[in-house]
Structures are given as structure tokens and as C-alpha cells.
C-alpha positions in Angstrom: 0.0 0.0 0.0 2.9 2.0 0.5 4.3 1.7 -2.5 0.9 2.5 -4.4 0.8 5.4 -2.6 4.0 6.7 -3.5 3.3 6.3 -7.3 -0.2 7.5 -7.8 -0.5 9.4 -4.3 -3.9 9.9 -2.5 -6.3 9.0 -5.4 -7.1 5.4 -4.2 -10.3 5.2 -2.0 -10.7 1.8 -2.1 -8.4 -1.4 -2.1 -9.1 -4.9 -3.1 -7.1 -7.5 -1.9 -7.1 -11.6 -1.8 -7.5 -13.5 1.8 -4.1 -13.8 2.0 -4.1 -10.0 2.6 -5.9 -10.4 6.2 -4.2 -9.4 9.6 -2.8 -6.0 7.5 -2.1 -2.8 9.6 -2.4 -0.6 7.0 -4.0 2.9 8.6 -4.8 4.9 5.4 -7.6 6.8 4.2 -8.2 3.7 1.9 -10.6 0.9 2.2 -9.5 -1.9 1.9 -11.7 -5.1 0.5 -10.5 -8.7 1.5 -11.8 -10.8 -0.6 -14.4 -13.8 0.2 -15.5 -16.9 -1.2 -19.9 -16.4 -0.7 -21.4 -12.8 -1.3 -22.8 -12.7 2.1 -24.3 -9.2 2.7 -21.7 -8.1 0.3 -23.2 -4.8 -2.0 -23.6 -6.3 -5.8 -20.9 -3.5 -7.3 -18.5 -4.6 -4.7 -19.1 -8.0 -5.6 -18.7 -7.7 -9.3 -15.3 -5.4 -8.3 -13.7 -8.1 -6.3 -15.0 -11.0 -9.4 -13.1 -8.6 -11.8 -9.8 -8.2 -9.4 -9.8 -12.6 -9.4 -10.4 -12.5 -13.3 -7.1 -10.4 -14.4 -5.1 -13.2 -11.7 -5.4 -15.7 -14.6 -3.3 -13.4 -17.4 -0.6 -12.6 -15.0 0.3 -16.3 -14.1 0.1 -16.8 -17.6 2.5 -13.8 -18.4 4.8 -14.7 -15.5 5.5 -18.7 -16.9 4.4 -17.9 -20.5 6.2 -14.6 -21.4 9.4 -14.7 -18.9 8.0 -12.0 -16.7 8.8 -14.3 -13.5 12.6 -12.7 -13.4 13.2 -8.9 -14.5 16.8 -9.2 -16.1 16.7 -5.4 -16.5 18.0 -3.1 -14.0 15.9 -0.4 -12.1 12.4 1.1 -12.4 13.1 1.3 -15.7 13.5 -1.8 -16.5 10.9 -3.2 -14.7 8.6 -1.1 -16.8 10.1 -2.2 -20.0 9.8 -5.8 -18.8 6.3 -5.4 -18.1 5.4 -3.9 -22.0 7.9 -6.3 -23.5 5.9 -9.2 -22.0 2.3 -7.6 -22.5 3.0 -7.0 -26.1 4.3 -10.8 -26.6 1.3 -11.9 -25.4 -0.9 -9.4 -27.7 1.2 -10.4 -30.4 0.5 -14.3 -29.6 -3.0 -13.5 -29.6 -2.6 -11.9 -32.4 -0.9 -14.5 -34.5 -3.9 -16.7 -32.9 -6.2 -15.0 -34.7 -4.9 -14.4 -37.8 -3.6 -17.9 -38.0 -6.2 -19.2 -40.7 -5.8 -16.7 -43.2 -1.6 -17.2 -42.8 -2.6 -20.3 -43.7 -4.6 -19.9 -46.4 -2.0 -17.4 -48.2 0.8 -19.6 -47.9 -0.8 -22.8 -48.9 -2.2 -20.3 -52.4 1.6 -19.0 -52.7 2.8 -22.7 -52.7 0.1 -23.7 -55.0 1.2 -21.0 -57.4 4.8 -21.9 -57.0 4.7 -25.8 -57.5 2.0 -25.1 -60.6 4.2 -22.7 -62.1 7.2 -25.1 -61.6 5.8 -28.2 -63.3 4.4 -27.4 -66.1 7.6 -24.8 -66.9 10.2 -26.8 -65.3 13.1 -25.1 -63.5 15.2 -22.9 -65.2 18.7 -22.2 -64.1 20.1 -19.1 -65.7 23.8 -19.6 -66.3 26.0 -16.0 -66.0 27.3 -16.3 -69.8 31.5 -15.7 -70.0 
């Protein structure tokens, strides 16, 4: 909590946290949310908050084994920061290459098409440099 506050000062009014957050002695002018397994007499827009904070858990585990974000080899703040995009954008760019992967595909196997079809019925000519 210190640390948030030190980067984005006194903007955060409330705080949501996992279980294994309980016993904290933070004293702020934050709230802080431990989160719960049954909704209880929990409000439904701080339910639906503390659902969205366990929903973004699952793409950084998957950035920390998937996209070597589990060690920063960079040195400082800085490189932490350029860790953190480098990562982000490998995984955007996976996702990217996900989606575009059938019409990648499709062009190559046409290009291939068009290059063995051209090659059989012309043979393969070897131009030799004349002397």
C-alpha cells in the first residue's frame, strides 16, 4: 500500500485485496476489500469489483511462466517497466498471430500452389551467367 501510494499518491479510496491479505495494519484513508468466497451481505458493485480483481489473476500467471516475466533481467524502475510492455506485447502479439492464423494459412498454402504449378508445367530454369 505504500508503495501505491508513493506512485499515484492519494487517489485510491478503495483497495481490493485476496485472503491472504488479512491481519494488514495498513491505517490509510483507503478501504481496503479482503476478498471472500460467498457474497454474504456483500453490495452487488462490490461484488462484481472483487470478481473482476480474481479475473485479471489468470493473465498474470500466464504472463509470469508464458512470457518470462517471473525474473526482470533489466536493471531499475526502468526496466521493470520495459519488462512489463515487452511481456504484455508478446502476449498481444501471440493472440494476435492466434487470430490471424487461418488466413496465414490460407495465403501460404495459395503462394505454394502457385509456385509448384508454375514449376511443373515450366520446369526449373537455371540461368547460367554467360563468359
Amino acid at each position: 500500500m505504500k508503495q501505491v501510494g508513493q506512485l499515484i499518491g492519494d487517489k485510491v479510496r478503495e483497495v481490493h485485496v485476496d485472503m491472504g491479505y488479512r491481519g494488514h495494519d495498513y491505517t490509510g484513508n483507503a478501504t481496503v476489500h479482503v476478498d471472500k468466497r460467498q457474497r454474504g451481505r456483500t453490495s452487488k458493485a462490490l461484488w462484481k469489483r472483487m470478481k473482476r480483481r480474481a479475473a485479471v489473476e489468470p493473465s498474470i500467471g500466464h504472463l509470469k511462466n508464458e512470457h518470462r516475466l517471473e525474473r526482470n533481467r533489466l536493471k531499475g524502475v526502468a526496466g521493470d517497466a520495459i519488462n512489463a510492455i515487452l511481456s504484455a506485447a508478446a502476449m498481444n502479439f501471440q493472440k494476435l498471430l492466434r487470430a490471424c492464423e487461418h488466413e496465414l494459412v490460407a495465403e501460404i498454402r495459395a503462394l505454394l500452389d502457385r509456385l509448384l504449378h508454375k514449376s511443373t508445367f515450366t520446369g526449373f530454369l537455371i540461368a547460367l551467367p554467360t563468359a
